[in-house]
C-alpha positions in Angstrom: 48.8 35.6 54.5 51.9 37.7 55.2 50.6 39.4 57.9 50.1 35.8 59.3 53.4 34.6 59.2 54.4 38.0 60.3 52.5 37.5 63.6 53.8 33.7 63.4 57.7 35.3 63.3 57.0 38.0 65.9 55.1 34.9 68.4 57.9 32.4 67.8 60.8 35.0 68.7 59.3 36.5 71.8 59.1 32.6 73.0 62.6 32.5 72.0 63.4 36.1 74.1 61.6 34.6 76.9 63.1 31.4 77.6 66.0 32.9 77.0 66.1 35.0 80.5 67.9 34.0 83.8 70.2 31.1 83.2 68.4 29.5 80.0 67.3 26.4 81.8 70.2 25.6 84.4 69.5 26.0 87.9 71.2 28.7 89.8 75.2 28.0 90.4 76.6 27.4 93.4 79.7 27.3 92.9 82.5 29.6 91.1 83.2 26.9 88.2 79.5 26.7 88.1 79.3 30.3 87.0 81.9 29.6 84.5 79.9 26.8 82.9 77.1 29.2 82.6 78.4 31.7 81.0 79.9 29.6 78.8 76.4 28.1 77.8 74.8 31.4 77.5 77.2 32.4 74.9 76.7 29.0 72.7 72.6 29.4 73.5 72.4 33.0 72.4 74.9 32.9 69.4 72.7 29.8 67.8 69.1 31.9 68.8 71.1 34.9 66.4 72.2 32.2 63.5 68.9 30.8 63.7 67.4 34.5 63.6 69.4 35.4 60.4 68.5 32.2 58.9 64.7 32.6 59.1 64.9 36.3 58.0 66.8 35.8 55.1 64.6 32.8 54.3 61.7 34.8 54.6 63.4 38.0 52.7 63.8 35.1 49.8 60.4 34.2 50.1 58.3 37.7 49.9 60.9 39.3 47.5 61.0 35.9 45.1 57.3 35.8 44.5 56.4 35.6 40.9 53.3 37.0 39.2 51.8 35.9 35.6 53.0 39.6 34.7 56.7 38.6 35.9 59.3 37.6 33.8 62.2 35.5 33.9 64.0 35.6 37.0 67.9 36.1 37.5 69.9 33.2 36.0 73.0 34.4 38.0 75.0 31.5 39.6 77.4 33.0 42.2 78.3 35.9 44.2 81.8 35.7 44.9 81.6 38.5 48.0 78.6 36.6 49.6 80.2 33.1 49.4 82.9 34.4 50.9 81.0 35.4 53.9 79.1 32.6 54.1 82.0 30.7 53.9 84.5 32.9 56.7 82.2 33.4 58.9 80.8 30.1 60.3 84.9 29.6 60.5 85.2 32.6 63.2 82.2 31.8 64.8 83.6 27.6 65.2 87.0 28.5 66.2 85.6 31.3 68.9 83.3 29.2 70.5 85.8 26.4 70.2 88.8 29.0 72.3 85.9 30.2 74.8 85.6 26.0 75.4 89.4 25.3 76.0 89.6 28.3 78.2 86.2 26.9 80.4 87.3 23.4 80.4 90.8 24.6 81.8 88.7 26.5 84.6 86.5 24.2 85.9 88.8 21.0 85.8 92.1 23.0 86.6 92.9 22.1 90.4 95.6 23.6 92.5 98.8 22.8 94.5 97.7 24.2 98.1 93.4 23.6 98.1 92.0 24.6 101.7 90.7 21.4 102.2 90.7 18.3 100.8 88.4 15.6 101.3 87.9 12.0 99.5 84.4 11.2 98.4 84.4 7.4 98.5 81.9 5.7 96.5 80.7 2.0 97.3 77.5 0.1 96.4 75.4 1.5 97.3 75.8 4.4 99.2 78.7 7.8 100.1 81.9 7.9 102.8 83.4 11.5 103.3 86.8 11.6 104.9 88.8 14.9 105.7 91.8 15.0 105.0 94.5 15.9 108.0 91.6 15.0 110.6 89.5 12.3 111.9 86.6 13.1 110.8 85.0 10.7 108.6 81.1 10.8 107.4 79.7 7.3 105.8 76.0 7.1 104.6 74.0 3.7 105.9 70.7 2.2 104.6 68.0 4.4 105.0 70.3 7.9 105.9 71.9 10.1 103.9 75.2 11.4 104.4 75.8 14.8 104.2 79.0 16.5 103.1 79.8 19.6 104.9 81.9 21.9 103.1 83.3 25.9 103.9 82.1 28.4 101.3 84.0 31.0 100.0 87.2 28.3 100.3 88.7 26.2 97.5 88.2 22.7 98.4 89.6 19.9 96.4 87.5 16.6 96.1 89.6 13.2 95.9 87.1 10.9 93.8 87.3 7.3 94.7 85.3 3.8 94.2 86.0 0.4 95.9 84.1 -1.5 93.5 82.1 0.0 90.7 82.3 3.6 88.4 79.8 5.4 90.0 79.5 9.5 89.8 79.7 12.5 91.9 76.8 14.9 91.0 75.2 17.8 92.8 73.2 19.7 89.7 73.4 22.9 91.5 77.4 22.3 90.9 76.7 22.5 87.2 78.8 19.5 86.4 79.7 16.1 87.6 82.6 13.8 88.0 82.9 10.3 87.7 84.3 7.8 90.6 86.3 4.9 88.5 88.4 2.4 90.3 91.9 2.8 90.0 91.7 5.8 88.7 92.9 9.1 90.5 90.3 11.4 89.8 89.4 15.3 91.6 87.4 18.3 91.3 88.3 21.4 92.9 85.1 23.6 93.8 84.6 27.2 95.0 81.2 27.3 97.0 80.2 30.9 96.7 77.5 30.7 99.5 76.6 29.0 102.9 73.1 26.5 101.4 72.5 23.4 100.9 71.4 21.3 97.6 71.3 17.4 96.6 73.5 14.9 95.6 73.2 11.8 93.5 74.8 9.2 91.8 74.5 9.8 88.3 76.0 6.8 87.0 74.1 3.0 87.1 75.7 1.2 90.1 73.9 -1.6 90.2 70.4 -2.7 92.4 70.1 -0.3 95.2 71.3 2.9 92.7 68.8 4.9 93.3 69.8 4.8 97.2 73.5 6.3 96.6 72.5 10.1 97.7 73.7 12.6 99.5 73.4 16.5 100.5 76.0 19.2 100.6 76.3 21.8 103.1 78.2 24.5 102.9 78.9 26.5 106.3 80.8 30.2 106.6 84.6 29.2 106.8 84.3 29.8 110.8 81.8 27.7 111.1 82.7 24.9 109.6 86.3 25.1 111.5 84.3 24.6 114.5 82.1 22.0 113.0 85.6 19.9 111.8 87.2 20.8 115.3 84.4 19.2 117.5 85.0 16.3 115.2 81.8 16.2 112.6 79.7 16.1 116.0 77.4 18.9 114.7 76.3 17.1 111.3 
C-alpha cells in the first residue's frame, strides 16, 4: 500500500513539473510589460507548487510515521512546540508580504506610462466595432461591418494607447499583450506598451457591449520602427 501512494506522489509531481514548463499556461509575451506579468506569475505558480509540496510531504511523514500497531502504546500527549509554531506562524508572513512587494513593484511596471511615449495613438471604441487615430498625423484607421481594423504599431518603441468609448465600457485586449484595459466613457484611460518584435496577434473586445459584441475585433501589427515611419508617412496607405 505505501509503495502505491509512493508511485501516486511521484505520478502527481512529475504532472506538476510538467505543466509547469515554458510560461505555465500564458501564451508567449509580446510585449516588455508582458514579460513582466509573467514573471511575476511564475513566481506565485511555483512558490504555491513548493507550499503545496511541503504540505503533502509532511502529511504523508505524519501518516507513515503515526501508524499504530496492537503492540504500540500510547502516543505523545504533547500539546505545543513553541519553535515550530513559530515557523509556521513567520513564515506564511514572509512569504505574503514578498509576493505582496513583487506585486506593487509589477503593477507599477506595467501601468506606469511616461511623459515623452514615441507614439501615441487613441483606440476609440464604439458599438460595435475599433477607430485608430495617430496622434500628430492624419492617419486614422476605423473598422466597418464585416472588416477588421488593424492597428499598426512600431516594435521596439514605447507607444502609449489613449483608451476611449463614445457610448458604452467596452475593453482593449490582445491576449498575447498579457493584460487588458478597459474603454469607459468619460474616463481618461492609457496603456503604454513595448512591442518587443515585428508579428502580428488578435484583438478583442473583452467586455459585453451589447448585440453585435462578438464583431468588435481587431489585429495588431507591429512593423520594425523604419517601417512603420514609412507606413505612417504614406498616410496608413499600406494597411
Amino acid at each position: 500500500m505505501t509503495r502505491r501512494c509512493l508511485a501516486v506522489v511521484a505520478l502527481a509531481a512529475a504532472v506538476v513539473l510538467l505543466t509547469g514548463c515554458g510560461n505555465l499556461g500564458l501564451p508567449d509575451p509580446a510585449t516588455s510589460q508582458g514579460d513582466t506579468s509573467r514573471d511575476l506569475w511564475r513566481v506565485f505558480v511555483w512558490t504555491a507548487i513548493s507550499i503545496g509540496a511541503i504540505v503533502y510531504v509532511l502529511v504523508g511523514f505524519v501518516v507513515l510515521k503515526g501508524r499504530r500497531t496492537v503492540t504500540d502504546g500510547e502516543p505523545s500527549q504533547r500539546q505545543y512546540n513553541v519553535p515550530v509554531e513559530i515557523v509556521y506562524t513567520a513564515l506564511p508572513l514572509v512569504i505574503v508580504g514578498v509576493l505582496f512587494g513583487l506585486s506593487i513593484r509589477t503593477e507599477r511596471d506595467v501601468t506606469g506610462t511616461s511623459p515623452d511615449p514615441d507614439l501615441t495613438v487613441h483606440v476609440i471604441g464604439f458599438q460595435w466595432q475599433w477607430q485608430f487615430k495617430y496622434e500628430g498625423t492624419d492617419v486614422v484607421v476605423t473598422g466597418v461591418p464585416g472588416k477588421q481594423p488593424e492597428l499598426v504599431l512600431p516594435a521596439g518603441e514605447r507607444v502609449r494607447l489613449q483608451l476611449e468609448s463614445v457610448d458604452v465600457v467596452h475593453s482593449f485586449w490582445v491576449p498575447d499583450f498579457i493584460e487588458k484595459r478597459d474603454l469607459t466613457p468619460r474616463v481618461e484611460n492609457a496603456v503604454e506598451i513595448n512591442i518587443n518584435q515585428p508579428g502580428q496577434w488578435p484583438g478583442y473586445c473583452s467586455e459585453f457591449c451589447g448585440l453585435d459584441h462578438t464583431d468588435m475585433r481587431f489585429t495588431v501589427r507591429a512593423l520594425p520602427a523604419d517601417e512603420f515611419r514609412t507606413w505612417l508617412a504614406s498616410g496608413g496607405a499600406a494597411a
